[in-house]
PAZAMI-479597 format. One record per residue (C-alpha): x, y, z; chain. Coordinates in pm, 1 decimal, m for minus. Layout:
BEGIN
+----------+----------+----------+--------+
|       c1 |       c2 |       c3 | chaine |
+----------+----------+----------+--------+
|        X |        Y |        Z |      A |
...
+----------+----------+----------+--------+
// end
This chain:
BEGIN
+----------+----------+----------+--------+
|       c1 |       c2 |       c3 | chaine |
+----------+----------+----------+--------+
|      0.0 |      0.0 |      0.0 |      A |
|    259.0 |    236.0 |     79.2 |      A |
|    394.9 |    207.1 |   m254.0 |      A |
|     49.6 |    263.6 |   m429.9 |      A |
|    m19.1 |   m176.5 |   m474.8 |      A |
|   m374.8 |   m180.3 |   m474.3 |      A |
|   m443.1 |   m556.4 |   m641.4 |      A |
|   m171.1 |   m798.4 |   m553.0 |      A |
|   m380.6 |  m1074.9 |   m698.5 |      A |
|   m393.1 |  m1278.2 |   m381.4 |      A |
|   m477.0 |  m1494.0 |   m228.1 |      A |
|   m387.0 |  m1834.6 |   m327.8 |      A |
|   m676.7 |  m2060.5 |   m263.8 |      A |
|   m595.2 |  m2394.4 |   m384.4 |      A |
|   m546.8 |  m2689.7 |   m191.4 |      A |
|   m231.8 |  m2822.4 |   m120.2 |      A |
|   m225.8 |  m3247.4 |   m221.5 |      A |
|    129.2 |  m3262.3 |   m196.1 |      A |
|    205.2 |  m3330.7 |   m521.5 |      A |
|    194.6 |  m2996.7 |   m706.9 |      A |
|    482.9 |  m2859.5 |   m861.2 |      A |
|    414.6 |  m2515.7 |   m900.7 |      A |
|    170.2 |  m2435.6 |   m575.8 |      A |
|    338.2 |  m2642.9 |   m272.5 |      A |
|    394.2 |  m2395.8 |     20.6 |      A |
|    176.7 |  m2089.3 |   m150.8 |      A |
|   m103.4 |  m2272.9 |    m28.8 |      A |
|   m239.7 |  m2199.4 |    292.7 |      A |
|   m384.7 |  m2588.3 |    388.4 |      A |
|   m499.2 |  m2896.0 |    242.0 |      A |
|   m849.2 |  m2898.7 |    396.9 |      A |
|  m1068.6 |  m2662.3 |    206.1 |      A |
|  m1228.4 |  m2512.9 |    527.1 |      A |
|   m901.4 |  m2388.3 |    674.5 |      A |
|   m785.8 |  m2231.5 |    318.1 |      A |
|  m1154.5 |  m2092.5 |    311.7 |      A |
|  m1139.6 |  m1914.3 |    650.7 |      A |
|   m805.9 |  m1794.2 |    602.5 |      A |
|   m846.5 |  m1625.2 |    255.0 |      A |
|  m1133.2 |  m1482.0 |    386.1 |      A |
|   m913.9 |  m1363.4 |    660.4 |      A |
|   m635.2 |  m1240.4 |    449.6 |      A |
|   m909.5 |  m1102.3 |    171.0 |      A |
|  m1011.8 |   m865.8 |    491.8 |      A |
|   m670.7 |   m796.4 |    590.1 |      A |
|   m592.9 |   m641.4 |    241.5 |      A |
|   m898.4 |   m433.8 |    254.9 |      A |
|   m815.0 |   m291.1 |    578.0 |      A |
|   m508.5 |   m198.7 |    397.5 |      A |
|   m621.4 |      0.9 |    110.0 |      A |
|   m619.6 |   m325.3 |   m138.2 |      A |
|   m818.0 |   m581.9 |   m301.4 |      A |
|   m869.3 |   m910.5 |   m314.9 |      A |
|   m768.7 |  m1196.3 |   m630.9 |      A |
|   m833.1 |  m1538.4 |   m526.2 |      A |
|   m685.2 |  m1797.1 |   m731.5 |      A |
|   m720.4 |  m2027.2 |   m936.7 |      A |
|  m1062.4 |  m2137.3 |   m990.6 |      A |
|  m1158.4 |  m2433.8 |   m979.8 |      A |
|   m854.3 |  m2552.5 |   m849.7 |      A |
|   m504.5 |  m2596.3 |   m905.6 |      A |
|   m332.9 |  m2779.3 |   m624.7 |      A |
|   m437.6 |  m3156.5 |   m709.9 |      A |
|   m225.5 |  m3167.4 |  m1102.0 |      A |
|    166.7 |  m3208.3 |  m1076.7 |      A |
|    223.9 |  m3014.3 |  m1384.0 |      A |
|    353.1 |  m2656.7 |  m1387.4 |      A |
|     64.3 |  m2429.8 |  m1599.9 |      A |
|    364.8 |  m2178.1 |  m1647.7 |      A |
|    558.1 |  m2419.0 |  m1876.9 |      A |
|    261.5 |  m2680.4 |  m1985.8 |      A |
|    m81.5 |  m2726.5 |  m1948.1 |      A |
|   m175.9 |  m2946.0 |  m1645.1 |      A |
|   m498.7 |  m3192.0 |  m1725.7 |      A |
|   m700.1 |  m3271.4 |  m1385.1 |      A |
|   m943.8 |  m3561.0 |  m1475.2 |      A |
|  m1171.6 |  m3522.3 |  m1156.9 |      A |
|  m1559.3 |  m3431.6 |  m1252.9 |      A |
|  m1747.6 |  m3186.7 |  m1061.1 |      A |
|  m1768.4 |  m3392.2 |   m760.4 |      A |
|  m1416.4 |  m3491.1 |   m777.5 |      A |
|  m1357.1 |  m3124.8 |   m761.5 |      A |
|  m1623.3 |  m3017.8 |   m465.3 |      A |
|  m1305.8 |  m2954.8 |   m226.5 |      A |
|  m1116.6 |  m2752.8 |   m431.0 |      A |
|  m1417.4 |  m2519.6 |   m541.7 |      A |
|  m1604.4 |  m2520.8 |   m163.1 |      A |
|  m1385.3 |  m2155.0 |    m21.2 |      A |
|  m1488.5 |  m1978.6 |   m367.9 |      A |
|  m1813.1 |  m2032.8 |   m286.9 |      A |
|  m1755.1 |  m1890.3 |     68.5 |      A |
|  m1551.8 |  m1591.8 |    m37.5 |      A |
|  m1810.2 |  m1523.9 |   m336.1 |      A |
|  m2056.8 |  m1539.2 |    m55.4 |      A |
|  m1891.7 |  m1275.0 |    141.8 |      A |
|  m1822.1 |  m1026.9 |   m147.7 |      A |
|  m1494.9 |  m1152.0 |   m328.0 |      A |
|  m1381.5 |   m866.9 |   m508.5 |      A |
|  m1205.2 |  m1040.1 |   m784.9 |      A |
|  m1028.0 |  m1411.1 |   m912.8 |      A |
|   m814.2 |  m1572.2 |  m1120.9 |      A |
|   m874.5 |  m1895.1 |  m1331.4 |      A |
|   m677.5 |  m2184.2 |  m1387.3 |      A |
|   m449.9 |  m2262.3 |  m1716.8 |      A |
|   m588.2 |  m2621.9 |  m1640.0 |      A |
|   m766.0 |  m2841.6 |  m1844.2 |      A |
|  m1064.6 |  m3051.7 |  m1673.7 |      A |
|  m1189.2 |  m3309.2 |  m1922.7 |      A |
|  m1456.6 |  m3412.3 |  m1754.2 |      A |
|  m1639.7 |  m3121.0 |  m1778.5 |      A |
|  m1499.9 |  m2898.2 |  m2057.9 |      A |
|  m1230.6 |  m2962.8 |  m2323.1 |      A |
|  m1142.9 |  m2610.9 |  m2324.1 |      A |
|   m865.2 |  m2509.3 |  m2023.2 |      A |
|  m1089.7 |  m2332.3 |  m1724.9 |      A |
|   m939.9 |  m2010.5 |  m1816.9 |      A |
|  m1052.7 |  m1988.9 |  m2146.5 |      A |
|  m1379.2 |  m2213.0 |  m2085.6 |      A |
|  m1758.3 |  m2027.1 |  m2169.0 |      A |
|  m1881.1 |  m2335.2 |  m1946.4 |      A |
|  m1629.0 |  m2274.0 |  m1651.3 |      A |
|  m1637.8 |  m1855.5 |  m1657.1 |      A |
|  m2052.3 |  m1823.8 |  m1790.2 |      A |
|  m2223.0 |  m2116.9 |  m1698.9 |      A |
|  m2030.2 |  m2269.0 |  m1342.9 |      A |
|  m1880.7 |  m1944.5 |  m1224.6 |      A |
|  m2125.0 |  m1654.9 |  m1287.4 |      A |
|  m2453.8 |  m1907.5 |  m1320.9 |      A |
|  m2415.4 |  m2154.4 |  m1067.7 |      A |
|  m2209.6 |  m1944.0 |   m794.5 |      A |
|  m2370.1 |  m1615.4 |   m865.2 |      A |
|  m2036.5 |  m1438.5 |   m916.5 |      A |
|  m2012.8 |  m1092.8 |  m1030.4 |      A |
|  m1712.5 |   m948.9 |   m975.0 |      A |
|  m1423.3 |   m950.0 |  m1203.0 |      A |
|  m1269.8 |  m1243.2 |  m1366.0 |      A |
|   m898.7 |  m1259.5 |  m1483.1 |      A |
|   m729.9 |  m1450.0 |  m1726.9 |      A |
|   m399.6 |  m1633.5 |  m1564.0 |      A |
|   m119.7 |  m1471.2 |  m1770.9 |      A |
|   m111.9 |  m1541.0 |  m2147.0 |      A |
|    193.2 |  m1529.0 |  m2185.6 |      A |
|    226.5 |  m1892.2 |  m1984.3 |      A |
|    251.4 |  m2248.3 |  m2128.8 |      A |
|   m101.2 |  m2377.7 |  m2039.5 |      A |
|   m211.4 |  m2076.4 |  m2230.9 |      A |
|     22.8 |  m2132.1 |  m2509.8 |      A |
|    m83.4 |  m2477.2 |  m2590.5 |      A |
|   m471.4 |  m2352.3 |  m2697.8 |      A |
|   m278.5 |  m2079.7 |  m3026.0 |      A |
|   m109.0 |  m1726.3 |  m3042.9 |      A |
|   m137.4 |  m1472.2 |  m2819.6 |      A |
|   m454.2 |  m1308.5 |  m3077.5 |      A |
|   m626.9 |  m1665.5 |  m3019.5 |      A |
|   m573.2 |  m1679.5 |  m2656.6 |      A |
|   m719.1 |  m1336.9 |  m2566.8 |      A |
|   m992.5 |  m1377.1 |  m2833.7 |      A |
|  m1105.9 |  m1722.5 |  m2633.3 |      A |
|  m1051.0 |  m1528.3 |  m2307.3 |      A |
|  m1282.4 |  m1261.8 |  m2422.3 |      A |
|  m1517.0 |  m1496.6 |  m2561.6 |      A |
|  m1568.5 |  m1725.3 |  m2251.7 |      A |
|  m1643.5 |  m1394.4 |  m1980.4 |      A |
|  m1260.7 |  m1291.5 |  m1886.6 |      A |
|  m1258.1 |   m922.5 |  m1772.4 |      A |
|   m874.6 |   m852.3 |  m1732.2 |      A |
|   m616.7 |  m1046.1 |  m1997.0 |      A |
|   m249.1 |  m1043.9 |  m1805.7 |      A |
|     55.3 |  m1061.6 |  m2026.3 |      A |
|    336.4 |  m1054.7 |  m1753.0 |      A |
|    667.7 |  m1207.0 |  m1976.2 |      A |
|    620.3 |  m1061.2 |  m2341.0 |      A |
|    611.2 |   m672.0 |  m2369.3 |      A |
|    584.2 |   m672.8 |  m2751.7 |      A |
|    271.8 |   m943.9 |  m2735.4 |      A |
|    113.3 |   m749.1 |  m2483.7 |      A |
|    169.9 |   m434.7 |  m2755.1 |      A |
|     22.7 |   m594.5 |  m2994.1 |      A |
|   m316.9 |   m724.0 |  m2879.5 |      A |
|   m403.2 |   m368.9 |  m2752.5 |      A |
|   m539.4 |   m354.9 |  m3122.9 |      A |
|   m636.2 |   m680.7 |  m3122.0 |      A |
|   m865.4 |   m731.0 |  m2814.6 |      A |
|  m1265.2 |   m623.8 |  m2803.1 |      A |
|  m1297.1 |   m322.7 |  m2599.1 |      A |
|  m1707.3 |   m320.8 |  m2627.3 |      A |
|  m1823.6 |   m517.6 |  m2384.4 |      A |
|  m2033.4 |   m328.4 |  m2187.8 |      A |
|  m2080.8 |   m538.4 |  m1874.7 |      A |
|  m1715.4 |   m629.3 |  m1869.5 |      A |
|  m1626.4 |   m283.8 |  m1903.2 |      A |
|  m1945.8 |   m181.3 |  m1583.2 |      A |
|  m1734.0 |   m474.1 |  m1361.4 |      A |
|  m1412.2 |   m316.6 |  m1424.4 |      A |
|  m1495.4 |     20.0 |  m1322.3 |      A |
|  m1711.8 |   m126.7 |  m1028.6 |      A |
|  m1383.0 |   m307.8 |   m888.2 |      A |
|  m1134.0 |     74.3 |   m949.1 |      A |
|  m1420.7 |    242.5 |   m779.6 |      A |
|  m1381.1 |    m14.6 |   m490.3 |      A |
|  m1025.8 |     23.5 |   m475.5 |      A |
|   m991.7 |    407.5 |   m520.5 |      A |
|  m1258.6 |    434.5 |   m270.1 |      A |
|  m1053.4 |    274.3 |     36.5 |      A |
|   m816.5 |    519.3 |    271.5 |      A |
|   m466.6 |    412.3 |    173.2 |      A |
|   m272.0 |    412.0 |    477.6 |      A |
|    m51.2 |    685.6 |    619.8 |      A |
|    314.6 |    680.6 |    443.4 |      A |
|    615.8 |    642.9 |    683.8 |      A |
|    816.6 |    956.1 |    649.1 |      A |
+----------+----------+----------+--------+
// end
């Protein structure tokens, strides 16, 4: 806060199975009622602070081995397979979760398409079923579970497409360049949550800077 951080896009709110490559230790527990209760605690804690909230990365990324940031994981768990994983997003939607993040993780069993790039996932299990309507962000493009679906055009079109409000390119300045003529700007309700989560942000004291 003191520096003027106002979405740190945290906190991590997968489960830890011991087996993930990539999420290990950023998780905060592998039982999904302690992770729930302390996001929520953490989510509050940011607030207090001046910032807000990301949780990540729906529905669940601690349970694959596979690194998204070099390949794209496959979890072959249905729906009920995934209950765990999804149960503190529906307790931190419940309580007013400002934002989250998807998953570059592909769930057979319920869409072909990776979760982050999935109409089904974002539309019809996120917004529909959970009543979410806060922002939604796209895991960074620029990352090897992304890559795997086409270029950086095709990912932020499918993005777009399935109900993505924010489309992160951390690692490739020139791609992220590019696709500022490339990406839809028109989406009215994408554009009404966007300014709905600044407005939330802008609205909170920051606190005082150490001189």
């Amino acid at each position: 806060a003191q520096v003027g951080v106002d979405m740190p896009l945290a906190p991590v709110v997968d489960l830890d199975y011991g087996a993930s490559t990539v999420i290990g230790d950023r998780a905060f527990s592998g039982d999904a009622a302690t992770v729930g209760a302390l996001a929520q605690a953490l989510g509050e804690g940011l607030r207090d602070a001046g910032s807000a909230s990301t949780a990540k990365h729906f529905p669940g990324h601690g349970y694959v081995v596979a690194d998204s940031h070099a390949e794209l994981p496959v979890d072959e768990r249905d729906r009920t397979g995934l209950a765990e994983d999804m149960a503190p997003y529906g307790a931190l939607i419940k309580h007013g979760l400002d934002s989250l993040m998807m998953a570059h993780v592909r769930y057979p069993a319920v869409d072909d398409l990776p979760a982050s790039l999935s109409p089904r996932w974002i539309d019809e299990i996120l917004r529909g079923d959970y009543g979410f309507n806060g922002c939604v962000f796209c895991d960074d493009l620029s990352m090897g579970g992304a890559a795997a679906i086409g270029d950086f055009a095709e990912r932020a079109r499918r993005a777009q497409q399935a109900g993505c409000d924010y489309l992160p390119i951390c690692n490739d300045r020139g791609a992220a360049l590019d696709l500022l003529d490339a990406v839809r700007v028109d989406d009215e309700a994408s554009a009404a949550r966007r300014q709905a989560l600044h407005a939330r942000c802008g609205s909170l004291e920051q606190p005082a800077r150490p001189l």
